[in-house]
SEGUZA-223782 format. One record per residue (C-alpha): x, y, z; residue number from 1; residue in one letter. Coordinates in steps of 0.1 Angstrom, whole numbers, plus 2048, in hexadecimal, padded with zeros to 3 digits. Each point is the difference from the previous one (the first is absolute). Example, Ala and Ser with C-alpha at 12.3 -4.5 7.8 and 13.67 -1.06 7.14 Angstrom:
<recs>
{rec {87B 7D3 84E} 1 "A"},
{rec {80E 822 7F9} 2 "S"},
</recs>
This chain:
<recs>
{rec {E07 4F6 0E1} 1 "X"},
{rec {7DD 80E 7F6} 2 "X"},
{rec {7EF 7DF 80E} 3 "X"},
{rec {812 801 820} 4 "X"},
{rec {7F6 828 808} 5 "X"},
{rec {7DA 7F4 7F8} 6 "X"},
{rec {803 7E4 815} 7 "X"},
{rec {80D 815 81E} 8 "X"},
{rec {7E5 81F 7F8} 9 "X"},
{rec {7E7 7E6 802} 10 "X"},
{rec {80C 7F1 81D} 11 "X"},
{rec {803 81D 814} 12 "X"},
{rec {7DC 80D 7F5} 13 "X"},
{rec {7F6 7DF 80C} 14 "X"},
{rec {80F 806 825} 15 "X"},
{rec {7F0 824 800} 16 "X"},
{rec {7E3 7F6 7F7} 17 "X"},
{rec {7FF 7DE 81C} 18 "X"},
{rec {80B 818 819} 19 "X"},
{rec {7E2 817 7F6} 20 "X"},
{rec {7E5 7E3 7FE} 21 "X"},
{rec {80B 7EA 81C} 22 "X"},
{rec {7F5 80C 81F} 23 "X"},
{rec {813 7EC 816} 24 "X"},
{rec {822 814 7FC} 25 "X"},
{rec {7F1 820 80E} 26 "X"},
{rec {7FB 806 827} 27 "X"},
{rec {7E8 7F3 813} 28 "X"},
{rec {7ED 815 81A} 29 "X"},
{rec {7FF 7F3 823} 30 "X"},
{rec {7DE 7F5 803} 31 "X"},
{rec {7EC 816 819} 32 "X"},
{rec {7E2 7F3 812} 33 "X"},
{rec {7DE 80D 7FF} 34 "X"},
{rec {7F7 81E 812} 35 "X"},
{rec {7E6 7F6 81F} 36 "X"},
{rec {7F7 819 815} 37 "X"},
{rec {7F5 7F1 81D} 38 "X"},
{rec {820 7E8 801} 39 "X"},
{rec {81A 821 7FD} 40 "X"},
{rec {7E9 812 81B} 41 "X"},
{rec {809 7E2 817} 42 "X"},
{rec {823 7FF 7F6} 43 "X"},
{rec {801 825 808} 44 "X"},
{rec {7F6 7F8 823} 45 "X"},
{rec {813 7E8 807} 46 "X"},
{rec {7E6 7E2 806} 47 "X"},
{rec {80D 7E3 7F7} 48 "X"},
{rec {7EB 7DC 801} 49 "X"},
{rec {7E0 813 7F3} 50 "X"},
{rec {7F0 7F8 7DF} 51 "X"},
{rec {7EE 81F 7ED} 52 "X"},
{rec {7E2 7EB 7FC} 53 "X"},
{rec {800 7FC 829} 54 "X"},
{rec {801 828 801} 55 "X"},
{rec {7E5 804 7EC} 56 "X"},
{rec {7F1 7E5 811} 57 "X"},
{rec {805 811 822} 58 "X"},
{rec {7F3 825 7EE} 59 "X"},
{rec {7DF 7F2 7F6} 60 "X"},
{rec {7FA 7EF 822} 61 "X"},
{rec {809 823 813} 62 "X"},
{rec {7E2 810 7E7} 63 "X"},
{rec {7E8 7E2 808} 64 "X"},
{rec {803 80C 827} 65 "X"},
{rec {804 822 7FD} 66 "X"},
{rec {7DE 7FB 7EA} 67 "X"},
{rec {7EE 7EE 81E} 68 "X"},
{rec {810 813 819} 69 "X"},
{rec {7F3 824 7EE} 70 "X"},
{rec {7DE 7F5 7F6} 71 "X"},
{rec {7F9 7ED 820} 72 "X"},
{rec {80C 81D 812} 73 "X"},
{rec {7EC 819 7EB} 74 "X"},
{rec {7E4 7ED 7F1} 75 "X"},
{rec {808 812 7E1} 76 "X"},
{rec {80D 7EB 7E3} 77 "X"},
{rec {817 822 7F2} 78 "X"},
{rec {812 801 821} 79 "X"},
{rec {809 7DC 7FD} 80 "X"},
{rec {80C 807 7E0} 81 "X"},
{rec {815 818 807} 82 "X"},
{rec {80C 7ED 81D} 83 "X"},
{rec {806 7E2 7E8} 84 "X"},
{rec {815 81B 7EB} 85 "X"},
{rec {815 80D 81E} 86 "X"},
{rec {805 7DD 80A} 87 "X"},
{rec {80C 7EC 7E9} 88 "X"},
{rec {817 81B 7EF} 89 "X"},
{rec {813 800 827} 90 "X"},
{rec {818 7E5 7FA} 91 "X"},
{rec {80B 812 7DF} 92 "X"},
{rec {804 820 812} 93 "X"},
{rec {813 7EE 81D} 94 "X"},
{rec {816 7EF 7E8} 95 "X"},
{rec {809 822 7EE} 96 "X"},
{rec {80A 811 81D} 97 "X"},
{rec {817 7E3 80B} 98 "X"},
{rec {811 800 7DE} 99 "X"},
{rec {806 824 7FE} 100 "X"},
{rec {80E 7FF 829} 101 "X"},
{rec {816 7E3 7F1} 102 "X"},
{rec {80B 812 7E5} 103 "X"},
{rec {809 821 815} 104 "X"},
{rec {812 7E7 816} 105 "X"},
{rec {813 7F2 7E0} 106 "X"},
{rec {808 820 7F7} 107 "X"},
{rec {814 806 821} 108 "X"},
{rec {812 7E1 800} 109 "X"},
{rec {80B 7FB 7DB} 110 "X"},
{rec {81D 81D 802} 111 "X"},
{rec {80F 7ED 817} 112 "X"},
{rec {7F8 7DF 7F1} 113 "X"},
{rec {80F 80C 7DC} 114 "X"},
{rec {820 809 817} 115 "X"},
{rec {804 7DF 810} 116 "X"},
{rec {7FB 7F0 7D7} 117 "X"},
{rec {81B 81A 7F8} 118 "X"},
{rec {81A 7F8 818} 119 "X"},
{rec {7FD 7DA 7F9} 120 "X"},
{rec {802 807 7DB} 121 "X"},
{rec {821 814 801} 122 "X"},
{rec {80F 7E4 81D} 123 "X"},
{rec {801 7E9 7E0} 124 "X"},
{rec {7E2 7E9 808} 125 "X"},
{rec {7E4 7F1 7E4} 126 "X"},
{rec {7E2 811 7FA} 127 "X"},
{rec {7EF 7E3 80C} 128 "X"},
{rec {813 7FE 81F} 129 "X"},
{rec {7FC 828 80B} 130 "X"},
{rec {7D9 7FA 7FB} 131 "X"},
{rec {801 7E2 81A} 132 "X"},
{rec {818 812 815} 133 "X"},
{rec {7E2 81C 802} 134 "X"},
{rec {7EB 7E2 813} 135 "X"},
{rec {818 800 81D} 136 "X"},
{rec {812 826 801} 137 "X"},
{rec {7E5 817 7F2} 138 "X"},
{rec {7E6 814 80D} 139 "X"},
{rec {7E5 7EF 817} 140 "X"},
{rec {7E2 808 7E9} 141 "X"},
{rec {80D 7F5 7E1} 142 "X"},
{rec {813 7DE 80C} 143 "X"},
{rec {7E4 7E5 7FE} 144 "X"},
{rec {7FE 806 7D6} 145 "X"},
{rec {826 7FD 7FF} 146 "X"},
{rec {7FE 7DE 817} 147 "X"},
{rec {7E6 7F2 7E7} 148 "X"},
{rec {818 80A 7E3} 149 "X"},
{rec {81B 7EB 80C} 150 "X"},
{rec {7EC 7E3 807} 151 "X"},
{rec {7EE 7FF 7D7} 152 "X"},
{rec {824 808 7F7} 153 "X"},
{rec {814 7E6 80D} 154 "X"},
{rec {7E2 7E4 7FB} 155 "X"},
{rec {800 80D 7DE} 156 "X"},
{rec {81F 810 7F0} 157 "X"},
{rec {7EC 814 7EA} 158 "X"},
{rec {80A 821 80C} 159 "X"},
{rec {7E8 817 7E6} 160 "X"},
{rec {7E3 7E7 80A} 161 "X"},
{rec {806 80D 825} 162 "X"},
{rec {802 822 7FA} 163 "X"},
{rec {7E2 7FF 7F1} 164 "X"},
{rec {7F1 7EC 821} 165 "X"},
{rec {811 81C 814} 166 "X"},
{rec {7ED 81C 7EB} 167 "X"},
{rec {7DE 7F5 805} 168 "X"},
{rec {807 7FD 825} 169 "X"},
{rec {80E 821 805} 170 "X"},
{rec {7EA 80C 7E9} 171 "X"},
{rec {80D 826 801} 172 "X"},
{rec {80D 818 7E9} 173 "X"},
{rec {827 805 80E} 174 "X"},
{rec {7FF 7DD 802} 175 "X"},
{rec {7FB 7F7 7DE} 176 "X"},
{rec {81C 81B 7F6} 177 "X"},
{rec {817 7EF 811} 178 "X"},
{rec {7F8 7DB 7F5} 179 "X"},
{rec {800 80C 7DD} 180 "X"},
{rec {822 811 806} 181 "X"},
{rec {80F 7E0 809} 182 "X"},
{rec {7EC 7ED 7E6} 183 "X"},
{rec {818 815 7E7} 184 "X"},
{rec {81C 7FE 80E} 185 "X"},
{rec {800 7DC 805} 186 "X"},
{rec {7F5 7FD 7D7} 187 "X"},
{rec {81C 818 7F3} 188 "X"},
{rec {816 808 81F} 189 "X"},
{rec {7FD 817 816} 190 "X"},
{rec {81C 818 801} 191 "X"},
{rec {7F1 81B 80F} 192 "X"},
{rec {7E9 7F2 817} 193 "X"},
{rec {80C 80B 81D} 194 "X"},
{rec {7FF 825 7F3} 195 "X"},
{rec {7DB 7FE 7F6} 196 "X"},
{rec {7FB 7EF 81F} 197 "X"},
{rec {80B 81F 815} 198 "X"},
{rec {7ED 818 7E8} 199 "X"},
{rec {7E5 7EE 807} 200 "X"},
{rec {805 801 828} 201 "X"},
{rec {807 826 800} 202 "X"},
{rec {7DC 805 7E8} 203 "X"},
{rec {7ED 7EA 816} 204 "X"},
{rec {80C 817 820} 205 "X"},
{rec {7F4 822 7ED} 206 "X"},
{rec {7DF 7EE 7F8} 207 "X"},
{rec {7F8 7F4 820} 208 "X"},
{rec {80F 824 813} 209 "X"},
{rec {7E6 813 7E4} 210 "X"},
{rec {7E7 7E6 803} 211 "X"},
{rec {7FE 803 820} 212 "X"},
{rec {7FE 823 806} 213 "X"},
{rec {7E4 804 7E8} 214 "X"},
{rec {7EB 7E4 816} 215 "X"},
{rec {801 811 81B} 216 "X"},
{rec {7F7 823 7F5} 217 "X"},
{rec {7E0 7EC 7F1} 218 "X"},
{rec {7F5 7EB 817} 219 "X"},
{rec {7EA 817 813} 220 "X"},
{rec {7F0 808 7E2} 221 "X"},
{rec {7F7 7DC 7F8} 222 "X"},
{rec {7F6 7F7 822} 223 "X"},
{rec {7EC 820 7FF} 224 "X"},
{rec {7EE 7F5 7E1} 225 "X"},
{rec {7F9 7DA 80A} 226 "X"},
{rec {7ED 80E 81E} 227 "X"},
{rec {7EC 815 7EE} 228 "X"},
{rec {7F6 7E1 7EF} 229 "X"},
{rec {7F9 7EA 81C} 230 "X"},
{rec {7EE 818 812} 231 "X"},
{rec {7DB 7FC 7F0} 232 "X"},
{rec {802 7E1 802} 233 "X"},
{rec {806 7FC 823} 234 "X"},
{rec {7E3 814 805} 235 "X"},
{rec {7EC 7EC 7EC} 236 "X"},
{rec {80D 7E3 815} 237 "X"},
{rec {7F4 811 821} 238 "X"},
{rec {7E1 80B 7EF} 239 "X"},
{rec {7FA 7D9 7F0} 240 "X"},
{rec {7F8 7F6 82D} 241 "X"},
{rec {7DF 816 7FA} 242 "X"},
{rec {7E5 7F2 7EB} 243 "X"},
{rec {7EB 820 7F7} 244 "X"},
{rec {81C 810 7F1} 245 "X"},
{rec {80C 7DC 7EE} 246 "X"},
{rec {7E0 7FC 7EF} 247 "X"},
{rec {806 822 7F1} 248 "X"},
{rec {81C 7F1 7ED} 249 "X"},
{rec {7E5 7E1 7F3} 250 "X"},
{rec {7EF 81C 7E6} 251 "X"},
{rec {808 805 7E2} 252 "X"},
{rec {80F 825 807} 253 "X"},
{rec {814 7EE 81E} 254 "X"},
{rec {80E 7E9 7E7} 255 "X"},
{rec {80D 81B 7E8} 256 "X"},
{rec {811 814 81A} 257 "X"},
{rec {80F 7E3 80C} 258 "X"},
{rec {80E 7F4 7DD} 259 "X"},
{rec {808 824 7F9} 260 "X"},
{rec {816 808 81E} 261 "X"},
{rec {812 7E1 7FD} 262 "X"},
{rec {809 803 7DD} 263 "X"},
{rec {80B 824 80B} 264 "X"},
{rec {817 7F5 818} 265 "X"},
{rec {80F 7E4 7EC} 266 "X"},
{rec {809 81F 7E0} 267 "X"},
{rec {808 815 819} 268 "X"},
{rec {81A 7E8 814} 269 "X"},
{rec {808 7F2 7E0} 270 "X"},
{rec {80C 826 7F1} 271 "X"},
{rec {810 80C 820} 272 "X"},
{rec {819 7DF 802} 273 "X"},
{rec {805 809 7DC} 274 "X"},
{rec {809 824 802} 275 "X"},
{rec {819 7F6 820} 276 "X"},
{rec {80D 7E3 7F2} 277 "X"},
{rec {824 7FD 800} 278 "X"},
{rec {812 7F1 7E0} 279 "X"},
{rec {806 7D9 806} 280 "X"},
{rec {819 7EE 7EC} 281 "X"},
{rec {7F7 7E3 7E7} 282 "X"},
{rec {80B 7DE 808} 283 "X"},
{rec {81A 7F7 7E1} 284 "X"},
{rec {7F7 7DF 7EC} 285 "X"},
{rec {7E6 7F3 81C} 286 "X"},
</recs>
Protein backbone atom coordinates (compact mmCIF):
# COMPACT_ATOMS: atom_id res chain seq x y z
CA UNK A 1 0.00 0.00 0.00
CA UNK A 2 2.96 2.28 0.87
CA UNK A 3 4.64 1.57 -2.61
CA UNK A 4 1.55 2.22 -4.49
CA UNK A 5 0.83 5.94 -2.74
CA UNK A 6 4.72 6.68 -3.65
CA UNK A 7 4.25 5.62 -7.01
CA UNK A 8 1.06 7.81 -7.56
CA UNK A 9 2.87 10.97 -5.54
CA UNK A 10 5.59 10.56 -7.87
CA UNK A 11 3.52 10.32 -10.72
CA UNK A 12 1.50 13.11 -10.26
CA UNK A 13 4.66 15.43 -9.36
CA UNK A 14 5.85 14.17 -12.55
CA UNK A 15 2.62 15.58 -14.56
CA UNK A 16 2.89 19.00 -12.58
CA UNK A 17 5.97 19.35 -13.19
CA UNK A 18 5.73 18.39 -17.39
CA UNK A 19 2.87 20.64 -17.40
CA UNK A 20 5.20 23.41 -15.86
CA UNK A 21 8.33 22.64 -18.15
CA UNK A 22 6.65 21.88 -21.39
CA UNK A 23 5.73 24.83 -23.13
CA UNK A 24 3.63 23.44 -25.67
CA UNK A 25 0.53 22.87 -23.28
CA UNK A 26 0.08 26.52 -22.63
CA UNK A 27 -1.58 29.12 -25.11
CA UNK A 28 -0.09 30.36 -27.91
CA UNK A 29 -0.44 34.06 -28.74
CA UNK A 30 -1.67 34.91 -32.24
CA UNK A 31 1.26 36.01 -33.82
CA UNK A 32 1.09 39.90 -34.69
CA UNK A 33 3.06 41.39 -37.45
CA UNK A 34 5.54 44.06 -37.26
CA UNK A 35 4.54 47.40 -36.79
CA UNK A 36 5.46 49.57 -40.26
CA UNK A 37 4.45 52.83 -40.32
CA UNK A 38 4.37 53.78 -43.68
CA UNK A 39 2.38 50.46 -44.65
CA UNK A 40 -0.55 51.21 -41.71
CA UNK A 41 -0.53 54.98 -43.01
CA UNK A 42 -1.56 53.49 -46.46
CA UNK A 43 -3.92 51.18 -45.06
CA UNK A 44 -5.42 54.04 -43.17
CA UNK A 45 -6.08 55.72 -46.50
CA UNK A 46 -7.32 53.29 -48.17
CA UNK A 47 -4.56 52.88 -51.13
CA UNK A 48 -4.39 49.72 -52.08
CA UNK A 49 -1.72 48.34 -54.94
CA UNK A 50 1.03 50.81 -53.41
CA UNK A 51 4.20 49.43 -51.87
CA UNK A 52 5.75 51.67 -48.86
CA UNK A 53 8.99 51.52 -50.54
CA UNK A 54 7.08 53.24 -53.83
CA UNK A 55 5.79 56.07 -51.23
CA UNK A 56 8.94 56.76 -50.07
CA UNK A 57 10.15 56.47 -53.40
CA UNK A 58 7.55 59.09 -54.63
CA UNK A 59 8.40 61.46 -51.18
CA UNK A 60 12.02 61.76 -52.04
CA UNK A 61 11.36 62.47 -55.79
CA UNK A 62 8.70 65.40 -54.78
CA UNK A 63 11.90 66.94 -52.47
CA UNK A 64 14.31 66.46 -55.51
CA UNK A 65 11.92 69.00 -57.50
CA UNK A 66 10.73 70.99 -54.97
CA UNK A 67 14.74 71.40 -54.47
CA UNK A 68 15.27 72.46 -58.18
CA UNK A 69 12.21 74.24 -58.41
CA UNK A 70 13.13 76.56 -55.01
CA UNK A 71 16.74 77.13 -55.75
CA UNK A 72 16.33 77.66 -59.47
CA UNK A 73 13.65 79.90 -58.62
CA UNK A 74 15.62 81.76 -55.87
CA UNK A 75 19.12 81.15 -56.61
CA UNK A 76 19.49 80.53 -52.96
CA UNK A 77 20.49 76.95 -52.01
CA UNK A 78 18.27 77.47 -48.28
CA UNK A 79 15.12 78.17 -50.19
CA UNK A 80 15.59 75.06 -52.20
CA UNK A 81 16.00 73.36 -49.15
CA UNK A 82 13.17 74.25 -47.67
CA UNK A 83 11.36 73.74 -50.71
CA UNK A 84 12.83 70.09 -50.79
CA UNK A 85 11.34 69.92 -47.09
CA UNK A 86 7.81 71.21 -47.99
CA UNK A 87 7.92 68.94 -50.96
CA UNK A 88 8.62 65.80 -50.30
CA UNK A 89 6.80 65.71 -46.77
CA UNK A 90 3.32 66.59 -49.22
CA UNK A 91 2.38 63.14 -50.10
CA UNK A 92 2.53 62.19 -46.27
CA UNK A 93 0.46 65.10 -45.41
CA UNK A 94 -2.01 64.22 -48.33
CA UNK A 95 -2.23 60.77 -47.18
CA UNK A 96 -3.00 61.77 -43.48
CA UNK A 97 -5.70 63.84 -44.27
CA UNK A 98 -7.37 61.09 -46.42
CA UNK A 99 -7.11 58.57 -43.66
CA UNK A 100 -8.50 60.74 -40.95
CA UNK A 101 -11.65 61.87 -43.74
CA UNK A 102 -11.87 57.96 -44.09
CA UNK A 103 -11.97 57.37 -40.68
CA UNK A 104 -14.69 60.28 -39.93
CA UNK A 105 -16.52 58.61 -42.77
CA UNK A 106 -16.17 55.07 -40.95
CA UNK A 107 -17.22 56.46 -38.09
CA UNK A 108 -20.69 57.47 -39.64
CA UNK A 109 -21.27 54.29 -41.27
CA UNK A 110 -20.22 51.57 -38.72
CA UNK A 111 -23.57 52.17 -36.36
CA UNK A 112 -25.42 51.18 -38.97
CA UNK A 113 -23.04 48.54 -40.19
CA UNK A 114 -22.87 46.93 -36.41
CA UNK A 115 -26.97 46.98 -36.87
CA UNK A 116 -27.12 45.16 -40.04
CA UNK A 117 -24.22 42.39 -38.25
CA UNK A 118 -26.83 42.37 -35.39
CA UNK A 119 -29.92 41.58 -37.10
CA UNK A 120 -28.25 38.71 -39.13
CA UNK A 121 -26.74 37.39 -35.96
CA UNK A 122 -30.13 37.11 -34.08
CA UNK A 123 -32.00 35.74 -37.64
CA UNK A 124 -29.86 32.55 -36.78
CA UNK A 125 -27.13 32.81 -39.55
CA UNK A 126 -23.04 31.92 -39.03
CA UNK A 127 -20.69 34.44 -38.07
CA UNK A 128 -19.02 33.85 -41.24
CA UNK A 129 -22.14 34.15 -43.27
CA UNK A 130 -23.45 37.77 -41.51
CA UNK A 131 -19.83 39.06 -42.38
CA UNK A 132 -20.30 38.21 -46.16
CA UNK A 133 -23.83 39.23 -46.03
CA UNK A 134 -22.28 42.84 -44.93
CA UNK A 135 -20.66 42.75 -48.81
CA UNK A 136 -24.00 42.84 -50.38
CA UNK A 137 -26.60 44.68 -47.64
CA UNK A 138 -24.31 47.05 -45.61
CA UNK A 139 -23.36 50.40 -45.85
CA UNK A 140 -21.81 51.77 -49.21
CA UNK A 141 -18.44 52.76 -47.63
CA UNK A 142 -17.70 49.84 -45.83
CA UNK A 143 -18.89 46.96 -48.49
CA UNK A 144 -15.73 46.45 -50.69
CA UNK A 145 -13.72 45.01 -47.28
CA UNK A 146 -16.64 42.76 -46.59
CA UNK A 147 -16.68 41.58 -50.53
CA UNK A 148 -12.89 40.73 -50.18
CA UNK A 149 -13.74 38.85 -46.91
CA UNK A 150 -15.90 36.48 -48.60
CA UNK A 151 -13.82 35.85 -51.39
CA UNK A 152 -10.34 34.76 -48.84
CA UNK A 153 -13.04 33.03 -46.93
CA UNK A 154 -14.59 30.72 -49.14
CA UNK A 155 -11.07 30.08 -51.28
CA UNK A 156 -9.85 29.36 -47.93
CA UNK A 157 -12.01 28.13 -45.12
CA UNK A 158 -9.88 29.53 -42.56
CA UNK A 159 -12.17 31.92 -41.08
CA UNK A 160 -9.60 33.58 -38.24
CA UNK A 161 -6.98 33.75 -41.18
CA UNK A 162 -9.71 36.12 -42.95
CA UNK A 163 -10.50 38.16 -40.26
CA UNK A 164 -7.28 38.98 -39.80
CA UNK A 165 -7.06 39.87 -43.80
CA UNK A 166 -10.21 41.93 -43.09
CA UNK A 167 -8.50 43.93 -40.16
CA UNK A 168 -5.56 45.12 -41.93
CA UNK A 169 -7.91 46.28 -44.65
CA UNK A 170 -10.18 48.18 -42.57
CA UNK A 171 -7.63 49.10 -40.64
CA UNK A 172 -9.83 51.05 -37.95
CA UNK A 173 -10.52 51.04 -34.41
CA UNK A 174 -14.49 50.03 -34.31
CA UNK A 175 -13.53 47.71 -36.77
CA UNK A 176 -11.19 45.63 -34.95
CA UNK A 177 -13.74 45.65 -31.83
CA UNK A 178 -16.08 44.02 -33.77
CA UNK A 179 -13.78 41.36 -35.52
CA UNK A 180 -12.44 40.48 -32.17
CA UNK A 181 -16.02 40.21 -30.82
CA UNK A 182 -16.77 37.56 -33.26
CA UNK A 183 -13.29 35.98 -32.98
CA UNK A 184 -14.61 35.08 -29.32
CA UNK A 185 -17.59 34.12 -29.93
CA UNK A 186 -16.84 31.86 -32.58
CA UNK A 187 -13.80 30.30 -30.01
CA UNK A 188 -16.20 29.83 -26.95
CA UNK A 189 -19.73 30.71 -28.18
CA UNK A 190 -21.20 33.63 -28.37
CA UNK A 191 -24.28 33.79 -26.32
CA UNK A 192 -24.53 37.23 -25.87
CA UNK A 193 -23.37 38.60 -29.00
CA UNK A 194 -26.11 40.11 -30.13
CA UNK A 195 -26.39 42.12 -26.77
CA UNK A 196 -22.73 43.46 -26.98
CA UNK A 197 -23.43 43.98 -30.40
CA UNK A 198 -26.20 46.59 -29.70
CA UNK A 199 -24.19 48.16 -26.86
CA UNK A 200 -21.70 48.60 -29.08
CA UNK A 201 -24.17 50.39 -31.82
CA UNK A 202 -25.80 52.69 -29.17
CA UNK A 203 -21.82 53.70 -27.91
CA UNK A 204 -20.73 54.27 -31.30
CA UNK A 205 -23.91 56.73 -31.90
CA UNK A 206 -22.96 58.85 -28.50
CA UNK A 207 -19.27 58.95 -29.83
CA UNK A 208 -19.88 60.02 -33.13
CA UNK A 209 -23.07 62.71 -31.87
CA UNK A 210 -20.06 64.05 -29.09
CA UNK A 211 -17.42 63.71 -31.51
CA UNK A 212 -18.97 65.54 -33.76
CA UNK A 213 -20.05 68.40 -31.93
CA UNK A 214 -16.69 69.04 -30.54
CA UNK A 215 -15.23 69.25 -34.34
CA UNK A 216 -17.13 71.60 -35.19
CA UNK A 217 -16.82 74.13 -32.32
CA UNK A 218 -12.90 73.57 -33.16
CA UNK A 219 -12.46 73.79 -36.45
CA UNK A 220 -12.27 77.48 -36.82
CA UNK A 221 -9.72 77.46 -34.43
CA UNK A 222 -7.56 75.00 -36.42
CA UNK A 223 -8.17 76.48 -39.67
CA UNK A 224 -7.36 79.83 -37.96
CA UNK A 225 -4.04 78.50 -36.82
CA UNK A 226 -2.90 76.71 -40.13
CA UNK A 227 -3.13 80.06 -41.81
CA UNK A 228 -1.22 81.78 -39.51
CA UNK A 229 1.34 79.26 -40.53
CA UNK A 230 1.15 79.44 -44.11
CA UNK A 231 1.11 82.89 -44.27
CA UNK A 232 5.01 83.86 -44.12
CA UNK A 233 5.62 81.60 -46.30
CA UNK A 234 3.48 82.70 -48.95
CA UNK A 235 5.09 85.85 -48.61
CA UNK A 236 8.30 84.56 -48.94
CA UNK A 237 6.99 82.80 -52.03
CA UNK A 238 5.86 86.22 -53.56
CA UNK A 239 8.93 87.83 -52.27
CA UNK A 240 11.38 84.66 -53.82
CA UNK A 241 10.09 86.44 -57.85
CA UNK A 242 12.46 89.55 -56.70
CA UNK A 243 16.15 88.87 -56.65
CA UNK A 244 17.39 91.84 -54.31
CA UNK A 245 15.37 90.78 -51.67
CA UNK A 246 16.28 86.73 -52.43
CA UNK A 247 19.83 87.31 -52.13
CA UNK A 248 19.14 88.72 -48.70
CA UNK A 249 18.21 85.30 -47.70
CA UNK A 250 21.96 83.87 -49.28
CA UNK A 251 23.79 85.52 -45.89
CA UNK A 252 24.46 83.99 -43.26
CA UNK A 253 21.90 86.21 -41.04
CA UNK A 254 19.21 85.24 -44.01
CA UNK A 255 19.94 81.72 -43.40
CA UNK A 256 19.29 81.80 -39.59
CA UNK A 257 16.09 83.56 -39.88
CA UNK A 258 15.07 81.36 -42.30
CA UNK A 259 15.95 78.05 -40.22
CA UNK A 260 14.65 79.84 -37.25
CA UNK A 261 11.14 80.63 -38.35
CA UNK A 262 10.66 77.36 -39.83
CA UNK A 263 11.52 75.48 -36.88
CA UNK A 264 9.08 77.93 -35.04
CA UNK A 265 6.34 77.15 -37.12
CA UNK A 266 6.86 73.40 -37.14
CA UNK A 267 6.75 73.55 -32.62
CA UNK A 268 4.31 75.83 -32.85
CA UNK A 269 1.90 73.71 -35.32
CA UNK A 270 3.14 70.78 -33.74
CA UNK A 271 1.88 72.12 -29.94
CA UNK A 272 -1.37 73.62 -31.17
CA UNK A 273 -2.54 70.14 -32.90
CA UNK A 274 -1.53 68.73 -29.64
CA UNK A 275 -3.37 70.87 -27.19
CA UNK A 276 -6.72 70.43 -29.74
CA UNK A 277 -6.24 66.98 -30.28
CA UNK A 278 -9.19 64.91 -29.78
CA UNK A 279 -8.65 61.44 -27.96
CA UNK A 280 -8.30 58.63 -30.89
CA UNK A 281 -8.93 55.15 -30.05
CA UNK A 282 -6.14 52.35 -30.27
CA UNK A 283 -6.47 49.78 -32.88
CA UNK A 284 -6.83 46.33 -30.65
CA UNK A 285 -4.16 43.47 -31.52
CA UNK A 286 -3.02 45.22 -34.98
Amino acid sequence: MGALTGFLLGLGLAMVAWAVLDPEWRPRKRATRRSNPVADLLNAAGVTGVAPWQLIGLCLGCALVGFVVGAGLSGVAVLGVVGAVAAGALPAVLLRSRAARRRREHAALWPDAVDNLTSAVRAGLSLPDALIQLGERGPAGLRDPFVLFARDYQSSGRFHQSLDLLKERLADPTGDRVVEALRIARDVGGGDLGRVLRSLSVYLREDLRTRGEVEARQSWTVTGARLAVAAPWVVLLLMSLQGDVVQRFATPTGTLILVGGAIACVVSYRLMTWIGRLPEERRILA
